[in-house]
N, CA and C of each residue as an Amber inpcrd file, in Angstrom:
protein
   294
 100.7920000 127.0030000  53.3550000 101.4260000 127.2280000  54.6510000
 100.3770000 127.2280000  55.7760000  99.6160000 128.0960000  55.1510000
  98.0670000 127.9290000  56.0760000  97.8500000 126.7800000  56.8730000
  97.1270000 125.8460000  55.9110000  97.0480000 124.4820000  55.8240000
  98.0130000 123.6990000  56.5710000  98.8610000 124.2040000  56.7140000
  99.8540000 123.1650000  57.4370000  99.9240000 123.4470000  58.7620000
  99.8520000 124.0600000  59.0020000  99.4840000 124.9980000  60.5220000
  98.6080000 124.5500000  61.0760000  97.1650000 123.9720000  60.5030000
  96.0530000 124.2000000  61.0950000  96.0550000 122.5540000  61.2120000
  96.5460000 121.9380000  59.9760000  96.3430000 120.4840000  60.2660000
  97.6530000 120.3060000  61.3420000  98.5780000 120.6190000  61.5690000
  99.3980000 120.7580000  62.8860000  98.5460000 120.5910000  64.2110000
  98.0160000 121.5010000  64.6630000  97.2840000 122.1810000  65.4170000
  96.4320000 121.3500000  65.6830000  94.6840000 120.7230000  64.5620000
  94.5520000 119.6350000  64.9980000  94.8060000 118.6660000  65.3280000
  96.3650000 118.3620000  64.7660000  96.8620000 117.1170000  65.4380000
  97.2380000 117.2300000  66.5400000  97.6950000 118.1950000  67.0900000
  97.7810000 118.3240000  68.9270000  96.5250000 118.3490000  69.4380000
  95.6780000 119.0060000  69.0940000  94.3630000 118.5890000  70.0660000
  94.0760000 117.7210000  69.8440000  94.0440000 116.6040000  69.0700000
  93.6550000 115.5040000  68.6940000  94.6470000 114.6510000  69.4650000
  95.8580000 114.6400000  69.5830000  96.9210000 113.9980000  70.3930000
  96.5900000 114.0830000  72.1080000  96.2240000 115.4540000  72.5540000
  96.5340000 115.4250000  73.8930000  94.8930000 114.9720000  74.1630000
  93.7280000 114.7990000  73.4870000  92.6880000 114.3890000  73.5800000
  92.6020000 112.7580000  73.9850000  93.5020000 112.0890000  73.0260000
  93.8200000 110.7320000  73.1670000  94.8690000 110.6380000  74.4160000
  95.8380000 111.4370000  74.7190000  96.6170000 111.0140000  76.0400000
  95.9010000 111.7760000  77.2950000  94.9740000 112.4230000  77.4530000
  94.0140000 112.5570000  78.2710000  93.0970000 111.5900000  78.5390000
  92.9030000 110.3980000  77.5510000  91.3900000 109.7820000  77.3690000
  92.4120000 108.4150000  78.1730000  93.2410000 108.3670000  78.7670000
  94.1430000 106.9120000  79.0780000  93.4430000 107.1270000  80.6880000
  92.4180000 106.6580000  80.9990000  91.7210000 106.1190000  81.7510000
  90.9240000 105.3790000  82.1510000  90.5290000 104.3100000  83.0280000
  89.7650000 103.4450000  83.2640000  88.4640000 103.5470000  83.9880000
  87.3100000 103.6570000  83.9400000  86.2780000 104.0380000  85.1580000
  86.2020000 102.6090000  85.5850000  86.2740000 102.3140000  87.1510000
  85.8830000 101.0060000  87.2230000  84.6300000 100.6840000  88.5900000
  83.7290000 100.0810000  88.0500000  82.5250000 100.3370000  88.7850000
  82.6280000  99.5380000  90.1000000  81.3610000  99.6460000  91.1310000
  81.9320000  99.1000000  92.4760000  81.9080000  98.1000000  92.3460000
  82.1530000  97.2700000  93.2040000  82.0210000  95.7300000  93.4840000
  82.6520000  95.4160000  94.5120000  81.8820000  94.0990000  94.7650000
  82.4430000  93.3350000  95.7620000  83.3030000  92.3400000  96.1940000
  84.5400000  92.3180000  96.8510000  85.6840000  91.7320000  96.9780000
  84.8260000  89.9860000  97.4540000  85.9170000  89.2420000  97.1720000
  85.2310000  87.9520000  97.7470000  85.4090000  88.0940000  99.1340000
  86.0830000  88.7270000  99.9040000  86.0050000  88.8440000 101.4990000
  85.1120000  89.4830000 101.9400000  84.1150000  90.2490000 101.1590000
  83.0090000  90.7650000 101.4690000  83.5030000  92.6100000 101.6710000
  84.6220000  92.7790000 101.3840000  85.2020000  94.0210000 101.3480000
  84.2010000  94.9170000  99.6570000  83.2390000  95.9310000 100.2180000
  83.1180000  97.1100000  99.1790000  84.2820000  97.6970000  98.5480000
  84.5400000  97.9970000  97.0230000  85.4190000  98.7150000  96.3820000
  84.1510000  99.9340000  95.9490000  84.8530000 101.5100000  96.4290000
  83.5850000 102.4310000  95.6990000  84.2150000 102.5720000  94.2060000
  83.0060000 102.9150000  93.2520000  83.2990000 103.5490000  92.1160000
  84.6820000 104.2890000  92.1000000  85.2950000 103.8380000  91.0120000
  86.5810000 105.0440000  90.7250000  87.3510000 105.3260000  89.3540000
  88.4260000 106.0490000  89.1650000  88.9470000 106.2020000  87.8600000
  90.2560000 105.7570000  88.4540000  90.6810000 104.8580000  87.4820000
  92.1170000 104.7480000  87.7010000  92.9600000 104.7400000  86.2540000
  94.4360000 104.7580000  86.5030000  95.1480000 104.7920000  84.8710000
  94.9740000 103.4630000  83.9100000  94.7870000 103.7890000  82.6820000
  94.7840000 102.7660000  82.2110000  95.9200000 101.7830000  82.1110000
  95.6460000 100.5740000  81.7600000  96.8420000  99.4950000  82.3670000
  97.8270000  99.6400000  80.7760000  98.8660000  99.2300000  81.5620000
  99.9710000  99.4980000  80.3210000 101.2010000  98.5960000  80.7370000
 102.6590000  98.5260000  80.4150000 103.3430000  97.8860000  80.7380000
 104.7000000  99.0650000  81.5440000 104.1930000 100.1170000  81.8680000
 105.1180000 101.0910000  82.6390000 103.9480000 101.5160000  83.8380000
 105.0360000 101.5360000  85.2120000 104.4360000 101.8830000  86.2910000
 104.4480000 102.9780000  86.8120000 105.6970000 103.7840000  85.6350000
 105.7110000 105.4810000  86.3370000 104.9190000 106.1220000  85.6080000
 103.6840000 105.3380000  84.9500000 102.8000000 106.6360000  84.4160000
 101.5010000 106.6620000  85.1380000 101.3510000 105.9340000  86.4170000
 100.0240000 105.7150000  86.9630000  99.4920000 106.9050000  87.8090000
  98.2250000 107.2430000  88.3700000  97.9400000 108.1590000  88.5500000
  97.8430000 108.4330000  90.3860000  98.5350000 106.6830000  91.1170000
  98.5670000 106.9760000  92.0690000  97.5220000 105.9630000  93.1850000
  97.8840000 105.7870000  94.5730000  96.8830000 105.2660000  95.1570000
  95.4690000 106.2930000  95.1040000  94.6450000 105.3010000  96.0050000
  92.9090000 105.6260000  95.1930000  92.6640000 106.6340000  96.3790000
  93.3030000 106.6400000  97.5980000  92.9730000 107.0990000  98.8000000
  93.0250000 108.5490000  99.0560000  93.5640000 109.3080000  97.6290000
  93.5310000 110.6790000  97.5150000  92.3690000 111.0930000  96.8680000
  90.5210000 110.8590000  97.5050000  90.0410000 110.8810000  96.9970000
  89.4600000 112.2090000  96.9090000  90.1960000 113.9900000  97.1850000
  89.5770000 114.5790000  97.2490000  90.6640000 115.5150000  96.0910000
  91.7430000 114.6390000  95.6500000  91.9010000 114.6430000  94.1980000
  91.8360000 114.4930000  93.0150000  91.5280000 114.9770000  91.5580000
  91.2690000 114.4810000  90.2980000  92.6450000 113.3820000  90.0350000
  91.8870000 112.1640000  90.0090000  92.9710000 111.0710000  89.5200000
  94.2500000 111.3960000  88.9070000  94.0560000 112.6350000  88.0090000
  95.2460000 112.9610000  86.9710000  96.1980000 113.8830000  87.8790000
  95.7120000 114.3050000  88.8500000  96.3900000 115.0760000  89.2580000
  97.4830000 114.6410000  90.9390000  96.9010000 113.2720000  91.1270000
  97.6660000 112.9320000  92.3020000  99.1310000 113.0210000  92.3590000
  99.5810000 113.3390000  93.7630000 100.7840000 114.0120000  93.7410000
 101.3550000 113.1520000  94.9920000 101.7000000 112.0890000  95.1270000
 102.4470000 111.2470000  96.3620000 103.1240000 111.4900000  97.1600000
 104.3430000 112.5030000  96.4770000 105.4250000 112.9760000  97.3670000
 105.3030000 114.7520000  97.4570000 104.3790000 115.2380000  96.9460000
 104.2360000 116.4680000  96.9650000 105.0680000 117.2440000  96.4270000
 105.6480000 116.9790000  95.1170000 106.8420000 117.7730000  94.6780000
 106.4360000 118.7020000  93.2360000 104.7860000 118.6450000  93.3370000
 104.0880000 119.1500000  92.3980000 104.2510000 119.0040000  91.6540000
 104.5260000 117.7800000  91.1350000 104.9480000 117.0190000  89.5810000
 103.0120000 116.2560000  89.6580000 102.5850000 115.8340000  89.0240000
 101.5550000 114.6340000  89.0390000 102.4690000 113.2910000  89.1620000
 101.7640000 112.3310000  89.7680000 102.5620000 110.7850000  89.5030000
 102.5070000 110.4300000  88.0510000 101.0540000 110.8870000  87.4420000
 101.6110000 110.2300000  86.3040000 103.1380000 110.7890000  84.9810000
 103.4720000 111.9950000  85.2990000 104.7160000 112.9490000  84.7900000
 105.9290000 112.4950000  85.7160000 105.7590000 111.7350000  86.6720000
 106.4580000 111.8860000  88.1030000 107.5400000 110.6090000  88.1110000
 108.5880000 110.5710000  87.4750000 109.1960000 108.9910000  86.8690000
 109.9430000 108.4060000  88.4370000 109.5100000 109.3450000  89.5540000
 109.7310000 108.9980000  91.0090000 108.8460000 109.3750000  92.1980000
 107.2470000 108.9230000  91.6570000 106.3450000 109.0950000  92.4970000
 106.6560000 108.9000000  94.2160000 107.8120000 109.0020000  94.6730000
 108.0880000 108.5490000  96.1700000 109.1750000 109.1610000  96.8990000
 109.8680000 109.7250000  95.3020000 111.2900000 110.6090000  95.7590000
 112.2430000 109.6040000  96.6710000 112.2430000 108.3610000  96.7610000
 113.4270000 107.3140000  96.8980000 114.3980000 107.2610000  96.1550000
 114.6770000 108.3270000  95.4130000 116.0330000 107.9800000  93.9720000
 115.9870000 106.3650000  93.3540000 114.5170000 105.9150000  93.6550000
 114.4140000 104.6560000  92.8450000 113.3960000 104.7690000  91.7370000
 113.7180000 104.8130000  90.6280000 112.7780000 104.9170000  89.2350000
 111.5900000 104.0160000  89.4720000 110.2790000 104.5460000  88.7740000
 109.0710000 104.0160000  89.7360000 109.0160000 102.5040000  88.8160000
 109.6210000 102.1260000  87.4130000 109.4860000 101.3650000  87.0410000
 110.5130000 100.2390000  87.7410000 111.2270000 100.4330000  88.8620000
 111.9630000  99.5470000  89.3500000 112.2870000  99.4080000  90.7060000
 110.8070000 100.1250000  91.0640000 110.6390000 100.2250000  92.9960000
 109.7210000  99.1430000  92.9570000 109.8500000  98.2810000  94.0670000
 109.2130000  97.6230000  94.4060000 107.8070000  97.6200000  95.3090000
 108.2480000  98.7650000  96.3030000 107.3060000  99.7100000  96.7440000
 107.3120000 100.9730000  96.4390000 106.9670000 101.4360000  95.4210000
 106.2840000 102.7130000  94.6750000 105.6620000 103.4550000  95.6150000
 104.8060000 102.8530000  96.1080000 104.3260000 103.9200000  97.1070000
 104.4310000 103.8420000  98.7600000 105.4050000 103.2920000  99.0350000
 105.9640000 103.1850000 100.6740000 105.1450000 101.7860000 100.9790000
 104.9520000 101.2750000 100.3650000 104.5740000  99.5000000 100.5160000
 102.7930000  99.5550000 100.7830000 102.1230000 100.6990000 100.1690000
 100.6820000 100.2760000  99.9460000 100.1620000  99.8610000  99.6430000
């Protein structure tokens, strides 16, 4: 019974370790228009758009924690980062056309 508990247990830290680790660091560079991108973290790419962590311009937030519409959800938990009653996987502008 022990045993089953504990290998439980590691499997959640081991689980939320891996859905914590769904991030990208992406280093600076330079746009061909001569536009700087700074260093940043963004979500890793996937084929759903309501799990992203948000525009980059909240930079005095932890990526995971950006909050768009302020409804203290994170965007990436947030299946209506914009509060438009439009599901973020089927807004076209997700984030007010940024």
């Amino acid at each position: 019974m022990m045993r089953t508990i504990t290998i439980a247990i590691l499997a959640m830290i081991a689980f939320g370790a891996i859905a914590e680790a769904r991030e990208v660091h992406v280093d600076g560079y330079t746009r061909r228009d001569g536009t700087y991108v700074r260093p940043h973290v963004r979500s890793a790419p996937d084929s759903s758009r309501e799990n992203n962590y948000g525009p980059s311009q909240y930079y005095g937030q932890p990526p995971g924690q950006r909050d768009h519409d302020g409804d203290g959800l994170a965007n990436r938990y947030d299946k209506d980062d914009d509060n438009d009653g439009i599901k973020d996987n089927r807004d076209r502008s997700q984030y007010g056309g940024r």
